[in-house]
N, C-alpha and C positions, 0 to 999 in steps of 0.2 A: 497482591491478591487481597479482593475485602470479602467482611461476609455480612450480608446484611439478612435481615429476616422480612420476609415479601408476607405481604396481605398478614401481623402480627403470627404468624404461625408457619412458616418455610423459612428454613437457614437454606438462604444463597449463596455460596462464593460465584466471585465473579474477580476474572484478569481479564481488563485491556488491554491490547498490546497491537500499536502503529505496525502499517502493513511491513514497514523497513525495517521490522524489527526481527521477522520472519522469514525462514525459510520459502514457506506454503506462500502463496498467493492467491488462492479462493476456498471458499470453504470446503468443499469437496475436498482440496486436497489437504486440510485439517480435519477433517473426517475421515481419510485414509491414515493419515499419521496414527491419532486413536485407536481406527481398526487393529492398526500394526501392534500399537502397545497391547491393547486387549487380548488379540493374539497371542503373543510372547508369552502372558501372564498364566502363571501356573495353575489358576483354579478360574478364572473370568472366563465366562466363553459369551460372546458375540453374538446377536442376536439379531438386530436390522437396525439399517438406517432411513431415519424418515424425512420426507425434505416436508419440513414444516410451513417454506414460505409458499411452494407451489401448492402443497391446501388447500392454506388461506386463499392465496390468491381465488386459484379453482372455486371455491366456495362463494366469491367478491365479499370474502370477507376484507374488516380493515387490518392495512398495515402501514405501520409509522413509514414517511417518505423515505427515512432517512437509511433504512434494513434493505438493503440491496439482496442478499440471502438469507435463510435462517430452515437450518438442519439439527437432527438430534441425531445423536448413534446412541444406541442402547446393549446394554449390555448386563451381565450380571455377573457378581463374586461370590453368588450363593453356594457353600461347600457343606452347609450344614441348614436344619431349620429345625431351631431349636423349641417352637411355638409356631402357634399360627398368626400371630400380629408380623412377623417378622416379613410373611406375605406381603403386607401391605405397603413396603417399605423398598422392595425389590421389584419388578429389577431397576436399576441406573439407568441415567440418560444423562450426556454429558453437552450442553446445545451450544451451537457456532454460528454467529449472527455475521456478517459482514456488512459495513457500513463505508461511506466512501473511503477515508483515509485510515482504517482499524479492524482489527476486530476484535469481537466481546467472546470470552469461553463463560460458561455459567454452568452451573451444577450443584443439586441438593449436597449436604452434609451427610457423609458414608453412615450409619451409625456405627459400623466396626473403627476405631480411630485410625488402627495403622495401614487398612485396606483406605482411609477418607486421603491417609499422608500419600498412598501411592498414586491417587486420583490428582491431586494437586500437585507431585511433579512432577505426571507425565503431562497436566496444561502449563506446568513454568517452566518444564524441558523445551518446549515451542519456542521459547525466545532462543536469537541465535548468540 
């Protein structure tokens, strides 16, 4: 997993991971998987999934050749709101891009650390 900072101001991590390296086979069903962990989780609850590439499409917006799908699940760990900026910050979106031979997980930085550690191994629990 890397994390890079998008447009100098978003921490992104981001895991690649070859389709042979997975269980799931489309991103659908890596958006189920998700669902299931967010489920399970004792204060996240579940919120909608957006299919981001049918959108764009819809829109004739552009899309790189190479993104065969690209979905978000959103979700939230809000158990408290301690301030109002915290709003701004919530809820999560965890997005699953499908490319011919991989696929890409991406997701901001949690700001709680150990709800960001749960986020990232339920994307590196994906590898089999």
């Amino acid at each position: 997993m890397t994390k890079t900072v998008l447009m100098d101001k978003y921490p992104v991590f981001t895991l690649e991971l070859k389709k042979n390296e997975l269980t799931q086979t489309t991103a659908s069903e890596i958006i189920q998987y998700f669902k299931a962990k967010i489920e399970a989780h004792p204060i996240a609850t579940f919120i909608a999934i957006f299919n981001h590439y049918e959108h764009t499409k819809n829109l004739n917006g552009e899309i790189k050749p190479e993104i065969l799908d690209a979905q978000n699940i959103i979700f939230c760990f809000g158990a408290s709101i301690p301030n109002t900026k915290i709003l701004a910050v919530r809820p999560r979106s965890i997005g699953i891009a499908e490319l011919e031979d991989r696929f890409i997980i991406e997701f901001m930085e949690v700001p709680n650390e150990q709800l960001h550690t749960v986020v990232e191994s339920w994307a590196m629990d994906l590898k089999k």
